[in-house]
C-alpha positions in Angstrom: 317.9 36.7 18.9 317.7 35.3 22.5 315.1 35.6 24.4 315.6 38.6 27.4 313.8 39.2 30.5 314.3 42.5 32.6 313.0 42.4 36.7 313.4 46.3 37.9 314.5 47.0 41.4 315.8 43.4 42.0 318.9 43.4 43.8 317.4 42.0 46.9 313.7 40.5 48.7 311.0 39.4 45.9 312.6 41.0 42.7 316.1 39.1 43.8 313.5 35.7 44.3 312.0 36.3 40.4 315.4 36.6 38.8 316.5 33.2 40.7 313.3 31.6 39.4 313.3 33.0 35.9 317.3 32.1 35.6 316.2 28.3 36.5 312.9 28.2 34.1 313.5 31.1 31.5 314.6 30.1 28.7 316.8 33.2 27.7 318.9 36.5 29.1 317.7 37.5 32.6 318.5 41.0 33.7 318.3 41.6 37.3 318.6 45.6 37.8 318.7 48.0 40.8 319.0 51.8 41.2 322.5 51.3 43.2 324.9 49.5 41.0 327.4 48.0 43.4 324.4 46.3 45.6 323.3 45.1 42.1 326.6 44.1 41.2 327.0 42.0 44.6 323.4 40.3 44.0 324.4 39.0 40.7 327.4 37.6 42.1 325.1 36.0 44.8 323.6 34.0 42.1 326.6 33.1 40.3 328.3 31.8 43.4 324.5 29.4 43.2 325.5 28.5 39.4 322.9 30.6 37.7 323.9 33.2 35.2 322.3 36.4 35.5 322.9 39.6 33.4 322.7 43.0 35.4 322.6 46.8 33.9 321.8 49.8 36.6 318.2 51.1 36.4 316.3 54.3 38.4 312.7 53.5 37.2 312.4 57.7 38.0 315.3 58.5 36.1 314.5 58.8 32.7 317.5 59.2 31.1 318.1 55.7 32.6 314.9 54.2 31.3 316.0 55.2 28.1 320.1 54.0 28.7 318.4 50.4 29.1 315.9 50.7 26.8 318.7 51.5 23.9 321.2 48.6 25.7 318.1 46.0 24.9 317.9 47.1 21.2 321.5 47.0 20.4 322.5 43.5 22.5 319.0 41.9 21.9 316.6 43.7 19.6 313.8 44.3 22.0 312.7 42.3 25.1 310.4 39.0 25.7 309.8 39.2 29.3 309.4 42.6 31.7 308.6 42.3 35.5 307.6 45.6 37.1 308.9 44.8 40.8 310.5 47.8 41.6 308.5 49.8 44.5 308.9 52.0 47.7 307.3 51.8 50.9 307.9 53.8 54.6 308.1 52.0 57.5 304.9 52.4 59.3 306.3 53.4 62.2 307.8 56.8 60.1 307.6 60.2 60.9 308.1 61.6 57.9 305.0 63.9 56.9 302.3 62.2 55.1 302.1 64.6 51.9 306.0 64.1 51.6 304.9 60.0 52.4 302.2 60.0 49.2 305.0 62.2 47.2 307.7 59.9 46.9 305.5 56.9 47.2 303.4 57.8 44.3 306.2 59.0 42.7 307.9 55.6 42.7 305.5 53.4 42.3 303.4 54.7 40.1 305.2 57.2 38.2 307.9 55.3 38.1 306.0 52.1 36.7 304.8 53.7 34.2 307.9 55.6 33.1 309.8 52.5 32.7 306.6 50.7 30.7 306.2 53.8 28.5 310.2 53.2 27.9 310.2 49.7 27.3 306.7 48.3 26.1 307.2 49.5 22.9 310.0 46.8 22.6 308.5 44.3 23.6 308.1 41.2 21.1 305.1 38.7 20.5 304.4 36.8 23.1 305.9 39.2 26.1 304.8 39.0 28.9 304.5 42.1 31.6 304.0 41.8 35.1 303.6 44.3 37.6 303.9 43.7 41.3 301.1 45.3 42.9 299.2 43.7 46.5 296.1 43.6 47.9 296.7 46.8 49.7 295.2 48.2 47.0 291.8 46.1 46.8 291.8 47.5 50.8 292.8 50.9 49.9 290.0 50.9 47.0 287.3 50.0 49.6 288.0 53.2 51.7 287.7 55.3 49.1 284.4 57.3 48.2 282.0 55.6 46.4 282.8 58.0 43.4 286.3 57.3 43.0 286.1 53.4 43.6 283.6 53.8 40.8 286.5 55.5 38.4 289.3 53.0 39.6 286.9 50.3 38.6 286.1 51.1 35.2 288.0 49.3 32.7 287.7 52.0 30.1 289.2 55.0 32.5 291.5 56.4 30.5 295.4 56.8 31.7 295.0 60.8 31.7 292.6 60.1 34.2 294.1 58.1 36.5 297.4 60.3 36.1 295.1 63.3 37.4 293.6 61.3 40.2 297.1 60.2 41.5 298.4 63.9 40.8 295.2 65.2 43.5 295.9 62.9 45.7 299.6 64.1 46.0 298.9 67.7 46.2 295.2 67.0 48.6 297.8 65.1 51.1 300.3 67.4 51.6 297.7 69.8 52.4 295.5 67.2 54.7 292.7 67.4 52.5 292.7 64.0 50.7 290.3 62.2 53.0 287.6 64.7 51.9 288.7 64.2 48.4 287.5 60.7 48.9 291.0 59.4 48.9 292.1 56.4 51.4 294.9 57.3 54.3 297.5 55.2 52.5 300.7 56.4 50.7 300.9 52.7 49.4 297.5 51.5 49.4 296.8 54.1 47.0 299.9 54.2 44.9 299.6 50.1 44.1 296.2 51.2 43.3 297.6 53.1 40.6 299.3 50.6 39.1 297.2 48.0 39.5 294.7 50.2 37.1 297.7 51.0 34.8 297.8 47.2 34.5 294.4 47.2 32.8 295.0 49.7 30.8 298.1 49.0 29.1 296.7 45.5 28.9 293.8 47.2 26.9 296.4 49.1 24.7 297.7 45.7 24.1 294.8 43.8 22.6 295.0 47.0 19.8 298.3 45.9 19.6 299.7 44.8 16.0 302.1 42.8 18.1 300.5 39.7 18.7 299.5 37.6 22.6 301.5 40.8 24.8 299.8 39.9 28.2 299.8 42.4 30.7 298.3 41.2 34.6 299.3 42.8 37.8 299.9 40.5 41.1 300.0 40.7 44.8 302.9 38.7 46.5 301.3 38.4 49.6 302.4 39.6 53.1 306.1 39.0 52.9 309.2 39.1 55.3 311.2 42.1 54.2 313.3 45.2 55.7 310.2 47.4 55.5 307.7 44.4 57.0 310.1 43.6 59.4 311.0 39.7 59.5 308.8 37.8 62.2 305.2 38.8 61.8 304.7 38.4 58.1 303.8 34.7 57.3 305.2 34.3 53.7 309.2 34.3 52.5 309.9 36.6 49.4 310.7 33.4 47.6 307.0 32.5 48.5 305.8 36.0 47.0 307.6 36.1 43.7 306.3 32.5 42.8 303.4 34.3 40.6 305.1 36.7 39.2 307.2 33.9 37.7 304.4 32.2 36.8 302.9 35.2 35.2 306.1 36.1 33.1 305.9 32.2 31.9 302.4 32.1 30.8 302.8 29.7 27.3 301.4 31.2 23.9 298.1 31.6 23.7 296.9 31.9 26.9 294.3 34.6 26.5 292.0 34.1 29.1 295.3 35.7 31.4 294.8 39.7 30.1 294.3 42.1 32.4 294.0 41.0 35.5 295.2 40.6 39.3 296.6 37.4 40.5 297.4 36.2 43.8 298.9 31.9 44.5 298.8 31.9 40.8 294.6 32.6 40.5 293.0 35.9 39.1 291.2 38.0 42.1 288.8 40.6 41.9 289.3 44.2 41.9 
């Protein structure tokens, strides 16, 4: 079997850049996916019209009879997956008006929820020596640090379990949309504390990993940076999305063997604290 690669929610900004660098440097299948299929349709032809060759299959990370569409399309075309890139995300413009409980709902929902829907779905398939990355950002190390002492504590411990954290992210939902999530120690971001989420997910799936039968799974989490995008807006933000996926490629093509890379948050290509 061929090697495969999947990058969810990558019909355009950083998950459109990691399918353009895995399809030069993977050596395999690489599916670029998106919720709406004629916008992922029209990506794919954007990279075929630069000569690279990607594959594409429709994917709603919430959905999970479509977690489980793509899961079963990987098992019959390819017998599992090598490579899985967690890019897909959601973010309101900070200039919404949209109430903040409904904000931290669908937020949350996406990007966290939906992370962890789509690796619950698809981790199990996963082959030795996969590699998973999940696109987090330092927006989470910020929204950590305005957290209570008491909850940084639980985010930081690398034996929380994910019941835990699934609790935690469920209070913060139902404390926001009733203003009270400040004096539940919780930060006043819908994003900050969502990539928190899965950047803790990260360490524990990559602890579920080194259990594993399967052998050298690795499992980090990265931050791309402060990129130009729809929701950033386009002149402030110093770094292209080409310029944020580059570690996230670099992450899904760690070589064999490289343990020391388990677990952890990257940023330029170099673990960072938490």
């Amino acid at each position: 079997m061929s090697r495969v690669a999947v990058v969810t929610g990558s019909n355009k900004g950083i998950g459109l850049e990691i399918v353009r660098g895995l399809c030069k440097q993977f050596d395999g299948t690489v599916y670029l996916t998106a919720r709406n299929e004629k916008l992922g349709q029209e990506a794919v032809q954007k990279l075929r019209s630069e000569g690279l060759n990607p594959s594409f299959h429709q994917l709603d990370i919430t959905n999970e009879q479509s977690n489980q569409a793509l899961k079963q399309h990987l098992q019959d075309k390819h017998g599992g997956l090598d490579v899985l890139v967690n890019n897909a995300g959601f973010a309101y413009m900070a200039t919404s008006t949209v109430p903040f409980g409904t904000q931290v709902e669908q937020t949350v929902g996406v990007n966290f929820f939906g992370t962890m829907a789509v690796s619950k779905a698809l981790l199990p398939i996963i082959r030795p020596n996969g590699r998973v990355v999940n696109v987090s950002g330092q927006i989470s190390q910020m929204s950590l640090k305005k957290c209570s002492a008491e909850l940084q504590a639980r985010f930081r411990d690398r034996n929380i379990q994910e019941e835990e954290l699934v609790m935690s992210l469920n209070k913060f939902i139902e404390t926001a949309k009733s203003g009270k999530h400040a004096e539940n120690g919780f930060s006043d971001s819908a994003l900050g504390m969502s990539k928190i989420g899965v950047t803790v997910l990260t360490f524990i799936q990559a602890r579920e990993m080194e259990k594993d039968s399967r052998e050298d799974i690795l499992v980090n989490c990265m931050c791309p940076g402060w990129c130009k995008s729809d929701t950033t807006g386009w002149e402030r933000p110093p770094r292209s999305a080409a310029d944020g996926a580059d570690t996230a490629v670099f992450l899904a093509l760690l070589p064999p063997n490289t343990k020391e890379s388990q677990g952890r948050m990257f940023h330029d290509r170099k673990s960072i604290p938490f």
